[in-house]
N, CA, C and O of each residue as an XYZ file, in Angstrom:
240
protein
N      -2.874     22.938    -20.959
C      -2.782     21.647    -20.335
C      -4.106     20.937    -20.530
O      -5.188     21.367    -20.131
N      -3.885     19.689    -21.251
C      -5.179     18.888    -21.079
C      -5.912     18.116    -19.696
O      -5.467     18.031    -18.552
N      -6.979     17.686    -20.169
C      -7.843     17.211    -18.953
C      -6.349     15.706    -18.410
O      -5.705     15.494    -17.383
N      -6.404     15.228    -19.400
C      -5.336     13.813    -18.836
C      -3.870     14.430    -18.020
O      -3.353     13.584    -17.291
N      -3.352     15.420    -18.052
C      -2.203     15.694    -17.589
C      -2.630     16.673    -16.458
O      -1.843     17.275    -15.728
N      -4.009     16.750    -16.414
C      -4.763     17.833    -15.344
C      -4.984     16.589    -13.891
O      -4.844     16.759    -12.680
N      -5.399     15.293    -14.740
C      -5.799     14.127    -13.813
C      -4.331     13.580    -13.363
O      -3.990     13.308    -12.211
N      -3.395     13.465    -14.771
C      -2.252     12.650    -13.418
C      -1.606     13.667    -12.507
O      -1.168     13.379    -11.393
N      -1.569     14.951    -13.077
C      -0.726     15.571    -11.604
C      -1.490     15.616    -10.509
O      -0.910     15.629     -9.423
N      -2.940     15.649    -10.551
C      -3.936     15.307     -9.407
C      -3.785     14.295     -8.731
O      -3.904     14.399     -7.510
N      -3.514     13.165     -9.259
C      -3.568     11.952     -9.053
C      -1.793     11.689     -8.531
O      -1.674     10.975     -7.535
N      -0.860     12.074     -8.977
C       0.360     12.391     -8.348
C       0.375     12.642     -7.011
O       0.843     12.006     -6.066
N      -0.594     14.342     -7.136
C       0.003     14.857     -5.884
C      -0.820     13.976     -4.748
O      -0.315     13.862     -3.631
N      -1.933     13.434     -5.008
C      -2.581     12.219     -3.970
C      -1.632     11.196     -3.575
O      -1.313     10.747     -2.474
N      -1.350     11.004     -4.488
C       0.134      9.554     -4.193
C       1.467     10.404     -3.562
O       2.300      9.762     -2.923
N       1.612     11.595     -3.723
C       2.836     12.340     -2.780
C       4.020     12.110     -3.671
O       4.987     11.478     -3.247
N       3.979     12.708     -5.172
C       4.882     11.868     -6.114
C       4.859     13.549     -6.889
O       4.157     14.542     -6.697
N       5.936     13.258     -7.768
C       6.077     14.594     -8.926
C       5.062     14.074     -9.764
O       4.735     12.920     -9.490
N       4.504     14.585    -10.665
C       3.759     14.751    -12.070
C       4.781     13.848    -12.375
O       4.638     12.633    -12.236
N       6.027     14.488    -12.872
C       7.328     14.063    -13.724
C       7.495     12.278    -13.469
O       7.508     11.379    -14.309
N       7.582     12.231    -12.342
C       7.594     10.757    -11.540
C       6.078      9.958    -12.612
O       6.025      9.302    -13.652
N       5.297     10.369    -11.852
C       3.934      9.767    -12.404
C       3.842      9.600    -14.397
O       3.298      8.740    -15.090
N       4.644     10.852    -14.776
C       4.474     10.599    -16.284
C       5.508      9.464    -16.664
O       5.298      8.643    -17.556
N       6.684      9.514    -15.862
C       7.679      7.709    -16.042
C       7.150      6.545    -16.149
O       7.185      5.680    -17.024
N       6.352      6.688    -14.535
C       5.671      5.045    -14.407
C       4.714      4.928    -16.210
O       5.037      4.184    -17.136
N       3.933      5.590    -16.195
C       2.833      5.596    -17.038
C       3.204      5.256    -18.138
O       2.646      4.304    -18.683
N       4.531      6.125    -18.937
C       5.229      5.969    -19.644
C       5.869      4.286    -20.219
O       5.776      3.647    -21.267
N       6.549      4.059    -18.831
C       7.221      2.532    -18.726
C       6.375      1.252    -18.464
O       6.871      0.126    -18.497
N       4.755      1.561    -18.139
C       3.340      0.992    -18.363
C       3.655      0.205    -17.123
O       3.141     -0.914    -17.152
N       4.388      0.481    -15.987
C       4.425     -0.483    -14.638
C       4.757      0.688    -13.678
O       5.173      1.794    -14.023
N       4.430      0.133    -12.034
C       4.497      0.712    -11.172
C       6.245      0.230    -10.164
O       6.869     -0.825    -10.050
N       6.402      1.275     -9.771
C       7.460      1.185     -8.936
C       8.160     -0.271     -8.378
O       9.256     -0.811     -8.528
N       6.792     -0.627     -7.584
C       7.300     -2.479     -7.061
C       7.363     -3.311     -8.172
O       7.952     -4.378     -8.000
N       6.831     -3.048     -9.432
C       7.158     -4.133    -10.773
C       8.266     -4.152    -11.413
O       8.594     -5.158    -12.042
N       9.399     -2.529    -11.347
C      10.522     -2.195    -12.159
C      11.453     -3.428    -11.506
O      10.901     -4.047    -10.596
N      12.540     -3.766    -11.804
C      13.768     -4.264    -11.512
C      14.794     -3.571    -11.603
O      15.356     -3.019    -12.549
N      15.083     -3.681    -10.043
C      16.895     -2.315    -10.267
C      18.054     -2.947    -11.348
O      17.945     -4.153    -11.569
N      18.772     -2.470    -11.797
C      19.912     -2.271    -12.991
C      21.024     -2.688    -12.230
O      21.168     -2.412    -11.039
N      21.930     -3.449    -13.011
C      23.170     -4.326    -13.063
C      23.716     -3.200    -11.543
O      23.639     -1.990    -11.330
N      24.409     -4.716    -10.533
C      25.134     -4.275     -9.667
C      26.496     -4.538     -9.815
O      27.049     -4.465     -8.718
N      27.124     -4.765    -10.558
C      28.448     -5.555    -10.809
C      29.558     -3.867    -11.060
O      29.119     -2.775    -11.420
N      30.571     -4.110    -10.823
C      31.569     -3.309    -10.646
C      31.925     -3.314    -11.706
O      32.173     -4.405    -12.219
N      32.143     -1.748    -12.683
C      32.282     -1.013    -14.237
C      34.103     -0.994    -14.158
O      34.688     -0.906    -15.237
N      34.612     -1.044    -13.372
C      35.835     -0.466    -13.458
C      36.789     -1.048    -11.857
O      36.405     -1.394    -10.740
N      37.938     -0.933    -12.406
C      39.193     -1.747    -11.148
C      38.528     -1.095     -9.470
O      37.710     -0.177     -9.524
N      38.809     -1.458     -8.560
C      38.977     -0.986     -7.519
C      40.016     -0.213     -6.573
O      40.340     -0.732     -5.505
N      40.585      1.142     -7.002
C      41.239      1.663     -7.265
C      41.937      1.612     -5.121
O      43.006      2.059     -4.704
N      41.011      1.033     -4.443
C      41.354      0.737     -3.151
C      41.993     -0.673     -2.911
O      42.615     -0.930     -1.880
N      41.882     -1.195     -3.505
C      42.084     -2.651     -3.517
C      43.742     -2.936     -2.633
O      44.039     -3.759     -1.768
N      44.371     -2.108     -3.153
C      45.898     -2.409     -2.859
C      46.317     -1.886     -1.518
O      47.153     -2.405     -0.777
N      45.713     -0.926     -1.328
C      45.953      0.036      0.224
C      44.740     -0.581      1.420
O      44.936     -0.531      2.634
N      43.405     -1.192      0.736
C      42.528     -1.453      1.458
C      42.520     -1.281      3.379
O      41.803     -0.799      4.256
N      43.930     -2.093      3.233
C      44.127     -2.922      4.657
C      44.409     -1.473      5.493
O      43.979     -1.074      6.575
N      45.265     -0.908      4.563
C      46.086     -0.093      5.722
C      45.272      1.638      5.869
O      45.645      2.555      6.601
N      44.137      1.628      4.942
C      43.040      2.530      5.024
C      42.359      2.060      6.049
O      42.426      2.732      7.078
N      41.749      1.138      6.065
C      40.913      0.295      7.164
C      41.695      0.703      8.623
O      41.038      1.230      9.520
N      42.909      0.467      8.763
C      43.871      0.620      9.935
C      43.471      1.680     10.614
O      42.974      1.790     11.735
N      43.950      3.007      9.199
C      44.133      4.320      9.643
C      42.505      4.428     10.188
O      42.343      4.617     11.393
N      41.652      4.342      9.557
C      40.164      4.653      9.672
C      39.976      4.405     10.805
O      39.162      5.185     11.301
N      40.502      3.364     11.753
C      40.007      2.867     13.044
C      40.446      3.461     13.971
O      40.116      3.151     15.116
């Protein structure tokens, strides 16, 4: 193991993070609050859609 992968897991475990974690950010050259989360939009039908109401019913 080199001195640089000796410093970020040091520097990890100070931040309370994996190595693994710390080699991402570093990797992707930004920190956590800079990323942007990934598409929220629905991949596929809503396979509840049709019963919704009467799931909701039973559930209550």
């Amino acid at each position: 193991m080199g001195k640089v992968e000796t410093n970020l897991e040091t520097a990890a475990a100070k931040a309370g993070m994996e190595a693994k974690t710390a080699r991402k950010y570093r990797r992707l050259g930004s920190v956590p609050g800079e990323l942007t989360a990934g598409p929220r939009w629905r991949t596929r039908e809503d396979p509840f859609e049709e019963v919704w109401g009467e799931v909701r019913n039973l559930l209550r």
